[in-house]
RONUBA-218522 format. One record per residue (C-alpha): residue in one letter; x, y, z. Coordinates in steps of 0.5 Angstrom, whole numbers, padded with zeros to 4 digits, always signed. Layout:
residues N
aXYZ
...
***
This chain:
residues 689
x+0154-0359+0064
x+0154-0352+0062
x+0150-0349+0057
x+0151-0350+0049
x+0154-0343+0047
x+0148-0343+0042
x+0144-0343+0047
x+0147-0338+0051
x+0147-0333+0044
x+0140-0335+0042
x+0136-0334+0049
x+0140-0328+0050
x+0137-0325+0043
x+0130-0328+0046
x+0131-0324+0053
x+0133-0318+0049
x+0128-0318+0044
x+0128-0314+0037
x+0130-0315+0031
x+0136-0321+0035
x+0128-0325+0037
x+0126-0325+0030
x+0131-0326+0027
x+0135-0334+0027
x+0143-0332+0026
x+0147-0339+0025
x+0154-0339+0029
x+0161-0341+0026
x+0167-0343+0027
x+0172-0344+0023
x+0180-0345+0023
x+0185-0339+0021
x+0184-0342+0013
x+0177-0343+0012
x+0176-0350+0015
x+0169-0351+0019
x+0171-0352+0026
x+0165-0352+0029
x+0158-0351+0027
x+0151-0349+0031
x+0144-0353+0031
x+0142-0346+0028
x+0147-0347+0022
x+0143-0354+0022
x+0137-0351+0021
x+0139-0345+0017
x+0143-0349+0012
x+0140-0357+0013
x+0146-0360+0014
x+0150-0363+0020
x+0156-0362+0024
x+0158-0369+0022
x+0157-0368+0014
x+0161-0361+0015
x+0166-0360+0020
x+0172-0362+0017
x+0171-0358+0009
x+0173-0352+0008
x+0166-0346+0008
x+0166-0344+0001
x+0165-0353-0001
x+0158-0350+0002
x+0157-0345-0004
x+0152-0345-0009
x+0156-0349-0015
x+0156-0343-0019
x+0158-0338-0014
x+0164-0334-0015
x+0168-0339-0010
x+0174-0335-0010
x+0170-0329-0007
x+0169-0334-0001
x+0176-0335+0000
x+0178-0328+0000
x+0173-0325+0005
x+0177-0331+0009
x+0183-0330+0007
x+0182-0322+0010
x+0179-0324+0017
x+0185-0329+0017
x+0189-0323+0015
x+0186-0319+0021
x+0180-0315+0019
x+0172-0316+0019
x+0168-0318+0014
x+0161-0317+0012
x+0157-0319+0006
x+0153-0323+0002
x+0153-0329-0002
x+0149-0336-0004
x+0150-0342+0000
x+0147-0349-0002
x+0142-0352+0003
x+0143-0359+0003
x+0136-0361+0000
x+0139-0358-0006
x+0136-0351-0007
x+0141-0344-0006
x+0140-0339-0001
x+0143-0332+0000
x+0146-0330+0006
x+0148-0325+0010
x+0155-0326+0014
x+0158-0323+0020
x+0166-0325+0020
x+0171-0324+0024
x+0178-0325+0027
x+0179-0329+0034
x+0186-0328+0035
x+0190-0331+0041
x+0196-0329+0045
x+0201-0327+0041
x+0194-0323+0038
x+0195-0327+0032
x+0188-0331+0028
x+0187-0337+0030
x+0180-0338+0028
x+0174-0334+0025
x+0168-0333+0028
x+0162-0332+0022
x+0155-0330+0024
x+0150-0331+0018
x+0143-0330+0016
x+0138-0331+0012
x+0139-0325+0007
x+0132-0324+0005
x+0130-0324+0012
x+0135-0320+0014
x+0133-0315+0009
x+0125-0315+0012
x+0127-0313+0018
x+0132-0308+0017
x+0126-0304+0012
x+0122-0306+0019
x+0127-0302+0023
x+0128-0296+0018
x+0120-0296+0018
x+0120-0296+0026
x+0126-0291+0027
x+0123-0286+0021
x+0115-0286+0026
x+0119-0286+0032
x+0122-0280+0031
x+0118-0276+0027
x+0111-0277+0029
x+0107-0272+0032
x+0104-0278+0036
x+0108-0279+0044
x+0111-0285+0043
x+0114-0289+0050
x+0116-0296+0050
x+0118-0300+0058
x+0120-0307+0060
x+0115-0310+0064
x+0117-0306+0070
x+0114-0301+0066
x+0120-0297+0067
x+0121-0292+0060
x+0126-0294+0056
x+0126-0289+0051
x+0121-0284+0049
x+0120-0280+0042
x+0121-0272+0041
x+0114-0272+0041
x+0112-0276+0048
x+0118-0271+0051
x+0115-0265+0048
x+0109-0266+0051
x+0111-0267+0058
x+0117-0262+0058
x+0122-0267+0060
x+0128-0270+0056
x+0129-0277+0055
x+0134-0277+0060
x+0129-0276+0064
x+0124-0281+0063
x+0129-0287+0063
x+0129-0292+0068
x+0123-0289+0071
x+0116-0291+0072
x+0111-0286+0070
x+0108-0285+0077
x+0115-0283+0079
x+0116-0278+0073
x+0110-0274+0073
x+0104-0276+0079
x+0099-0271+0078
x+0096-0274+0071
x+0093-0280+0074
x+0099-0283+0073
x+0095-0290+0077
x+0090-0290+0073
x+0095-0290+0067
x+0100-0296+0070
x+0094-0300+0072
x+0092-0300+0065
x+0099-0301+0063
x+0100-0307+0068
x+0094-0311+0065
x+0096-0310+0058
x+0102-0314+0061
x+0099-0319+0064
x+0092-0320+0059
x+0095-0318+0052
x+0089-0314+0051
x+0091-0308+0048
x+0088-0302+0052
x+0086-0296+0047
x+0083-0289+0049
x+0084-0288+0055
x+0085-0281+0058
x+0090-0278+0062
x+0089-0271+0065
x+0093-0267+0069
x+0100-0262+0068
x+0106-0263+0066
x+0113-0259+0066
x+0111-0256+0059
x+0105-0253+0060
x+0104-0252+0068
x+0099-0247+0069
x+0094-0251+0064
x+0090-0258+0064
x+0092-0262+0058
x+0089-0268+0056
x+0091-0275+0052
x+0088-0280+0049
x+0093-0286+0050
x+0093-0293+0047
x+0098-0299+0050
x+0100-0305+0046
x+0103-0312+0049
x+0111-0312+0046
x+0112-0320+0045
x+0119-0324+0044
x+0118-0330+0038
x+0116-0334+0044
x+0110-0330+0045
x+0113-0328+0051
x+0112-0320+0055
x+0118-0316+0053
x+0114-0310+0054
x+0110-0304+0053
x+0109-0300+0047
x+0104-0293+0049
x+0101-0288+0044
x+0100-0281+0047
x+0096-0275+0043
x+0094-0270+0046
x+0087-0268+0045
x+0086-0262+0049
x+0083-0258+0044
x+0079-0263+0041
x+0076-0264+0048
x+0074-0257+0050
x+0071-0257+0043
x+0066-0263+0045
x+0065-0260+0051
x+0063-0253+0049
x+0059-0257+0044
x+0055-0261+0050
x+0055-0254+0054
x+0052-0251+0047
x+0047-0258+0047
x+0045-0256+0055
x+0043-0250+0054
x+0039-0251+0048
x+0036-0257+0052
x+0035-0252+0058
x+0032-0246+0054
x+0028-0251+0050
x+0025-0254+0058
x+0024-0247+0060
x+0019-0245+0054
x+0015-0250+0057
x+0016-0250+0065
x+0016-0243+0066
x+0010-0239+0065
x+0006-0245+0064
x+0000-0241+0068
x-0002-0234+0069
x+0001-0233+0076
x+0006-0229+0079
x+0008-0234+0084
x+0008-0240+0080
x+0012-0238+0074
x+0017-0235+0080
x+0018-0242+0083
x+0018-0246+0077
x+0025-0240+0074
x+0027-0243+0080
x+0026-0250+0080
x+0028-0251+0073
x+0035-0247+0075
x+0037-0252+0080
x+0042-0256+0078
x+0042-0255+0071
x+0046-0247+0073
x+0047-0247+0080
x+0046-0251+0087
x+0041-0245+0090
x+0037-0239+0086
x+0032-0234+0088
x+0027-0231+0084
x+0024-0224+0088
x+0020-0219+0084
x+0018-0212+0086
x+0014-0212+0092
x+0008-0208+0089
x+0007-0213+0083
x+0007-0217+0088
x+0001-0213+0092
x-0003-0213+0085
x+0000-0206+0083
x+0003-0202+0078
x+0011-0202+0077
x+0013-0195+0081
x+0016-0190+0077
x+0023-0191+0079
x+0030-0195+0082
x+0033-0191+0084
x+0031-0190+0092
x+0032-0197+0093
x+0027-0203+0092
x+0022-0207+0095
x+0023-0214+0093
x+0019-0219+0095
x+0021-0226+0095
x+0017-0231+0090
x+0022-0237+0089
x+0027-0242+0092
x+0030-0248+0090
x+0031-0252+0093
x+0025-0251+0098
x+0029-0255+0103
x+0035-0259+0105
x+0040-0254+0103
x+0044-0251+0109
x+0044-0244+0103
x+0037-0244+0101
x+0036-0245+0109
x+0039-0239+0111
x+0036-0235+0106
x+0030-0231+0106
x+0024-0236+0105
x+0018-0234+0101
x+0013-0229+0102
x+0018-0225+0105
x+0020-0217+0103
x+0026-0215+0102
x+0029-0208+0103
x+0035-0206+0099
x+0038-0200+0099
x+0040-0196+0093
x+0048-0198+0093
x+0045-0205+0095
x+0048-0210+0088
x+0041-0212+0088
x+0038-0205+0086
x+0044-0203+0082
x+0043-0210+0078
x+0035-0208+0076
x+0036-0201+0076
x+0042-0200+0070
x+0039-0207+0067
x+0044-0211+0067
x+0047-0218+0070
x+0051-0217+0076
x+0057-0224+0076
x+0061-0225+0081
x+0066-0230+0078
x+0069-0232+0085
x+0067-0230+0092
x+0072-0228+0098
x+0073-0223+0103
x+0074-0218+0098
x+0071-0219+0093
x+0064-0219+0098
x+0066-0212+0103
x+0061-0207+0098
x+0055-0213+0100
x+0058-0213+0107
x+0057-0206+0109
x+0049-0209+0107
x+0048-0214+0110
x+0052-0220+0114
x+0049-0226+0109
x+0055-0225+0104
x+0060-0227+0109
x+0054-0233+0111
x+0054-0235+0104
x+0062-0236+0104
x+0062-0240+0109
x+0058-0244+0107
x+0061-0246+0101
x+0059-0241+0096
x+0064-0240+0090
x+0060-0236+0086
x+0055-0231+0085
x+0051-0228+0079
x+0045-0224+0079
x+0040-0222+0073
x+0035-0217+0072
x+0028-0219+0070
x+0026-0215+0063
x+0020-0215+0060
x+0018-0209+0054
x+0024-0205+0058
x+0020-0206+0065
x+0024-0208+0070
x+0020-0213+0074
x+0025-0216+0079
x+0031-0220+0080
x+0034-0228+0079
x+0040-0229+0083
x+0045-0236+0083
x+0049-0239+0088
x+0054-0245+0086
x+0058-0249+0091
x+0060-0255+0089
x+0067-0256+0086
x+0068-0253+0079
x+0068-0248+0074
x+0065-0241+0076
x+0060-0237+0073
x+0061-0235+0066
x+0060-0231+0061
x+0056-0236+0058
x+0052-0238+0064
x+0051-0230+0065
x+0048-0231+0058
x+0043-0237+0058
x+0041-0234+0066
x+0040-0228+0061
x+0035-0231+0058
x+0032-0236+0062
x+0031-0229+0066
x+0028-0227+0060
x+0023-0232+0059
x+0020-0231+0065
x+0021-0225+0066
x+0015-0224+0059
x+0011-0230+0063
x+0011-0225+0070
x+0009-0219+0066
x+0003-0223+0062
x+0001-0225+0069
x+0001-0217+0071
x-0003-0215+0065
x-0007-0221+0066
x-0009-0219+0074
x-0010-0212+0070
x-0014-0214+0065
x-0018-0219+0069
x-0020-0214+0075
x-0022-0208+0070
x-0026-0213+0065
x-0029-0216+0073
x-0029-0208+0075
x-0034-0206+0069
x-0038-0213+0069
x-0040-0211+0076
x-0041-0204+0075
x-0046-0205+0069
x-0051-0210+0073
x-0057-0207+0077
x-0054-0205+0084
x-0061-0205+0087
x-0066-0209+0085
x-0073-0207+0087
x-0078-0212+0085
x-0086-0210+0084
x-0090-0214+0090
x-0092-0220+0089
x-0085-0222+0085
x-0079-0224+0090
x-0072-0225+0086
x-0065-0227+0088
x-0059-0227+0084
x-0051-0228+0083
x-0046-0227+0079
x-0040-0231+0078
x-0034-0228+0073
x-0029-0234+0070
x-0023-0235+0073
x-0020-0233+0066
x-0019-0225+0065
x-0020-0228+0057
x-0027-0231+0059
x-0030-0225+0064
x-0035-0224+0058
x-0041-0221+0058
x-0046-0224+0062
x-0052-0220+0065
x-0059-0220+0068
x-0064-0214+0071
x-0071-0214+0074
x-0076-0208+0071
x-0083-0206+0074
x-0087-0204+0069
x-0094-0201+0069
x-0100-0205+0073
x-0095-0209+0078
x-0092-0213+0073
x-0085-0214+0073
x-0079-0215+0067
x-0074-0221+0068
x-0068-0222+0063
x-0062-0225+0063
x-0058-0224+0057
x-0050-0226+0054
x-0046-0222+0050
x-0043-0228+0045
x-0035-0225+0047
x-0029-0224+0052
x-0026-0220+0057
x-0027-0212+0057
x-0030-0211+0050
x-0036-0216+0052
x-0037-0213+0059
x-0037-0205+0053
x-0043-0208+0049
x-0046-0211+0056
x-0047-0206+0058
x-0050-0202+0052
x-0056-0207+0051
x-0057-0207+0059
x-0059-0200+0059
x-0062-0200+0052
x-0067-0205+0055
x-0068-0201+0060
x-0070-0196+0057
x-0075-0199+0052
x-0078-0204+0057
x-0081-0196+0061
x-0084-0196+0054
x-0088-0202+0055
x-0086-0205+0048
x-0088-0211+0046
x-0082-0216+0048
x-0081-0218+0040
x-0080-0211+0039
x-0076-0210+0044
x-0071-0215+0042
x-0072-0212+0034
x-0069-0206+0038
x-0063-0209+0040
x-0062-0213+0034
x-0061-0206+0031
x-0057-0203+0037
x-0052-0209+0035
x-0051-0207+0028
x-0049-0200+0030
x-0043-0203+0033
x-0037-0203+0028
x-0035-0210+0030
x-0040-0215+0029
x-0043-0218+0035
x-0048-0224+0038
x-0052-0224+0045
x-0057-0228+0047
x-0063-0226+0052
x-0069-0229+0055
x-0075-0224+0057
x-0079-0226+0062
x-0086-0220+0064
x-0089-0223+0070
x-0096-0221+0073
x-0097-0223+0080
x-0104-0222+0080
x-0106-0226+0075
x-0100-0231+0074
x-0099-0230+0067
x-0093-0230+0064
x-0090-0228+0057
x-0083-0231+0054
x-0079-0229+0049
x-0072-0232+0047
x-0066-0231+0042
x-0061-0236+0043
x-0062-0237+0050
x-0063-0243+0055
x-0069-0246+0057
x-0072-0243+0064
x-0074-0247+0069
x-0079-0247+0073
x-0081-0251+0081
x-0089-0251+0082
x-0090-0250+0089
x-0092-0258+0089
x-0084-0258+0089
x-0085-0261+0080
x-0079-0258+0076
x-0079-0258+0068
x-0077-0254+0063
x-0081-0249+0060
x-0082-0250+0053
x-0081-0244+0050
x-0078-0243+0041
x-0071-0241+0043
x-0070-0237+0037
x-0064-0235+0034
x-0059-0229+0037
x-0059-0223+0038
x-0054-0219+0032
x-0056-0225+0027
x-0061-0222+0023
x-0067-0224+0019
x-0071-0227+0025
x-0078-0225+0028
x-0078-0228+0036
x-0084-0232+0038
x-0088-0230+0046
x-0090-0236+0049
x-0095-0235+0055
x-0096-0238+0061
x-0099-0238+0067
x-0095-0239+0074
x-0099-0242+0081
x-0097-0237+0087
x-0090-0240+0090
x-0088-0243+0083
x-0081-0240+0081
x-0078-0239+0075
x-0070-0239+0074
x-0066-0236+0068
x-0059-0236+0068
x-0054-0236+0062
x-0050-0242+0059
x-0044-0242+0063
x-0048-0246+0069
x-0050-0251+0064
x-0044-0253+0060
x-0038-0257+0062
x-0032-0259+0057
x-0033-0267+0056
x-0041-0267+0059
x-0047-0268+0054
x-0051-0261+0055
x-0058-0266+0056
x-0054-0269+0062
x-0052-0262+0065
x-0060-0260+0065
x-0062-0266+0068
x-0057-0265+0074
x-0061-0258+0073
x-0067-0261+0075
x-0065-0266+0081
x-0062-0260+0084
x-0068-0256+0084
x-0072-0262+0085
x-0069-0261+0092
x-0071-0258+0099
x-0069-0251+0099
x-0071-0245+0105
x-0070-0240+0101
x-0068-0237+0095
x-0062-0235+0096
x-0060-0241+0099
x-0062-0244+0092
x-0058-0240+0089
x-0052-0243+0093
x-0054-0249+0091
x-0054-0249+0084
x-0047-0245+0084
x-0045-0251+0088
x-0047-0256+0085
x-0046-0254+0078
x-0040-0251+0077
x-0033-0252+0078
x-0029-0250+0082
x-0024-0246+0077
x-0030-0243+0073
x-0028-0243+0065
x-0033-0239+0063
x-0038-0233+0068
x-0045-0234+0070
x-0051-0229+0072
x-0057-0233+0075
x-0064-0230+0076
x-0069-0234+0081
x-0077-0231+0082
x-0082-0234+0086
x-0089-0230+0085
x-0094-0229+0091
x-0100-0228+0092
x-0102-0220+0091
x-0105-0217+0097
x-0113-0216+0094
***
């Protein structure tokens, strides 16, 4: 049997979606004059009544009571007459409450082109007027939106598309109609795009923010990109019709963030950088660590080569311009790169010409950037050396080189190689390698000031200690000294033997409260003041009285402590004086070992004091061991416990006293010394009667 016309019309409406899915529209029909003919089971359902209590009656019978019935019978008496007719009038539901209605009426003619019958559509007025809005509203955004707006079947093939979507991928709605988005523009990764549409079809989930990048007709030469929403379209069955797809474009929003995130990277680089670089004061190491920090934050491969006389320890030369000597002190990655591999390792010397980039980017101060390498832009390096056209080969892309600076001296040079896929260098990168450089370059100068520093305080130390020691019979000695590792802690840390009238002999060690040249200056003054005052054969309380004078001269108030020992091999007698100092030792020749109990005072430079002499008397083969504090203290350990080792080790068997000088150096003092140490041994004898 065939289909029910009604049912036709209203699974077409379903099938076509719209405001016809929405929307339930009763069908009509009636006789030339008016009487209801046929009447649908959407008429039913709109107006409550059945065929059986309507066909038969004239249609406006089914007007509200207190409508005008005669403007029901004239619009039938005008589509009997030929014309069509819309309108809206009150009809009676059959449970007795009025309802308007919106009608669609119409001539059916026969085939002498005369009417037979009227087709009447008819609507529920207040409904259809909702719709409508609807429609208005949706035309009004579709077409004046600044959003891309797309609507496709379920094939995902375009429908229609707004002013904006064709604005946007430079093609007219012609063009998009019927076409899916992978046959109309391929390079936006259209698969992606349709694979997200599709599962919104398949899940009614609606899809939001999903990016889209790539080039469109409009805009060929540039990537744009959009975020794109997608949202099921549904028939009243809440069956799939479709695709509704929102695209905004977001390029510009999207080179902000990512500006913003390049920003946070670099401040997050530089902040790293002022904690990685120059973390000690070595010339190697801060080299290295420039480099390690630039790999891959900037680049895939750099290099960090400083002046190969900084290297040696040297000063700067004068002047760039005859070429330079470079000698490699950083790399990254060390290894397991085909670029870095290929470069000159570390420790070796580089050798560049005064045209070279190398030479002309430290010598005028200035980075050198090549943005994008190939065979022409790399010729002037080429003539050089054959590592540029080595370089391209092996992917190389991108090239910059910056120079390293600190107090307007130029120290050497960073260079950066980029081969991954990407964007080239930059201004921005020349800028952030600028300052990375920067840093490093005031960490490396601090290095070379530190050298410097350290050598001449070490220089001046060692200068003012006794060069011959020549004790008086009966006394034999032996002495180190061991600068800190610091040039900050190179102090002023001494000691001497004198011989004095009738064979006795002055030991003393003394420690200039201080560090670095300043400390050594002062060392230096009381090493040759006491000197002279022990020739005198002064008394040791007014030696020392002497040098507490000889420190207040000085325009800056300084400490020193000392300890003055007067040996006399023929009798054994000893005198001791301290001002601050540490205890003496002494090894009876039975091999006990004690601290000699002497009052310690107060240093030198404090003022206000009177030293206290001890008086001793030392067997032959005792030995007494001075030294300064910095053999006994150590970060972290209780100062009695440092003595107590002191004691062990000279408790213990030695051949010599030069090899108990090795001992206690070995034993006590760690292998980067924080602070220098001098150390003094005696050992008396038996004075040939």
């Amino acid at each position: 049997m065939s289909e029910p016309v009604e049912e036709l019309v209203s699974g077409a409406a379903r099938e076509a979606g719209g405001w016809m899915g929405a929307l339930p529209v009763a069908q009509v029909v009636t006789s030339a004059d008016g009487i209801v003919v046929r009447w649908s089971r959407a008429a039913q359902e709109l107006l409550g009544h059945s065929p059986q209590d309507v066909v038969g009656r004239h249609i406006a019978e089914l007007l509200h009571p207190g409508a005008d019935r005669s403007l029901g019978r004239s619009l039938w008496e005008a589509v009997a007459g030929g014309r069509g007719v819309m309108g809206t009038v009150t009809a009676w539901h059959a449970d007795g409450h009025p309802i308007e209605l919106e009608i669609w009426a119409g001539p059916v003619t026969d085939r002498r082109n005369d009417t037979s019958a009227v087709m009447v559509f008819a609507a529920d007025a207040h409904a259809a007027r909702r719709i409508r809005g609807s429609s208005a509203v949706w035309d009004g955004l579709f077409a004046r939106s600044p959003v891309g707006i797309a609507v496709l079947d379920t094939q995902l093939r375009f429908l229609r598309v707004n002013p904006a979507l064709e604005k946007m991928n430079g093609l007219p709605e012609s063009a998009h109609i019927g076409r899916r988005l992978s046959q109309l523009l391929p390079e936006v990764n259209a698969r992606d795009m349709e694979e997200a549409m599709q599962s919104v079809v398949d899940s009614g989930q609606p899809v939001l923010d999903r990016r889209r990048v790539g080039r469109t007709p409009a805009d060929p030469d540039h990537d744009r990109v959009w975020s794109c929403s997608y949202v099921r379209v549904e028939d009243p069955g809440n069956r799939p019709i479709g695709v509704i797809a929102s695209l905004l474009d977001i390029t510009d929003q999207q080179r902000a963030h990512t500006e913003a995130e390049a920003g946070r990277r670099r401040l997050a680089l530089l902040s790293e950088a002022s904690i990685r670089v120059g973390s000690t004061l070595d010339l190697e190491r801060t080299a290295q660590e420039l480099a390690d920090l630039a790999v891959p934050a900037l680049g895939d491969a750099a290099t960090v080569d400083v002046l190969d006389t900084l290297a040696h320890g040297d000063e700067p030369g004068p002047g760039l311009t005859g070429g330079i000597d470079l000698r490699r002190l950083g790399k990254a990655p060390l290894s397991g790169s085909p670029v870095t591999d290929m470069l000159a390792p570390l420790g070796r010397t580089l050798v560049f010409p005064a045209t070279a980039p190398y030479t002309l980017a430290l010598s005028e101060r200035r980075p050198f950037l090549l943005a994008r390498m190939d065979a022409e832009s790399i010729a002037p390096a080429s003539r050089h050396s054959s590592r540029p056209s080595l370089l391209l080969g092996l992917g190389v892309h991108s090239f910059m080189m910056v120079p390293l600076v600190a107090r307007d001296l130029a120290l050497g040079v960073a260079t950066f190689y980029r081969t991954r896929a990407g964007a080239p260098f930059d201004g921005d990168d020349v800028a952030l390698a600028s300052q990375l450089a920067a840093r490093a370059a005031v960490s490396i100068d601090n290095a070379r000031l530190y050298h410097r520093e350290h050598d001449t305080a070490v220089t001046l130390q060692r200068s003012m200690l006794p060069q011959h020691i020549t004790p008086p019979s009966g006394v034999e000695v032996s002495h180190r000294y061991l600068p800190a590792s610091d040039a900050n802690e190179v102090g002023g840390d001494w000691y001497d033997v004198l011989s004095l009238p009738g064979g006795r002999a002055a030991l003393l060690i003394g420690d200039v409260m201080g560090h670095g040249i300043t400390a050594a200056a002062v060392m230096g003054r009381l090493s040759a003041g006491i000197r002279a005052l022990a020739r005198l054969d002064l008394e040791p309380r007014e030696i020392l009285a002497q040098l507490e004078a000889a420190l207040d001269d000085l325009a800056e108030p300084m400490l020193a402590t000392l300890l003055y020992a007067v040996v006399d091999p023929a009798s054994g007698h000893c005198r001791l004086t301290r001002a601050g100092h540490p205890p003496p030792a002494l090894v009876t020749p039975d091999g006990e070992v004690r601290l000699l109990d002497v009052p310690p005072g107060v240093p030198l430079g404090v003022g206000g004091t009177r030293y206290t002499t001890t008086d001793h008397i030392l067997a032959p083969g005792s030995v007494l061991v001075l030294y300064t504090d910095g053999l006994i203290e150590s970060r972290g350990t209780d100062i009695d416990e440092r003595l107590a080792e002191l004691t062990y080790t000279l408790a213990e068997p030695f051949p010599s006293l030069d090899a108990l000088c090795d001992s206690l150096l070995a034993r006590l003092m760690p292998a980067s010394a924080d602070d220098d140490v001098a150390l003094l041994v005696a050992r008396t004898t038996r004075v040939p009667g």
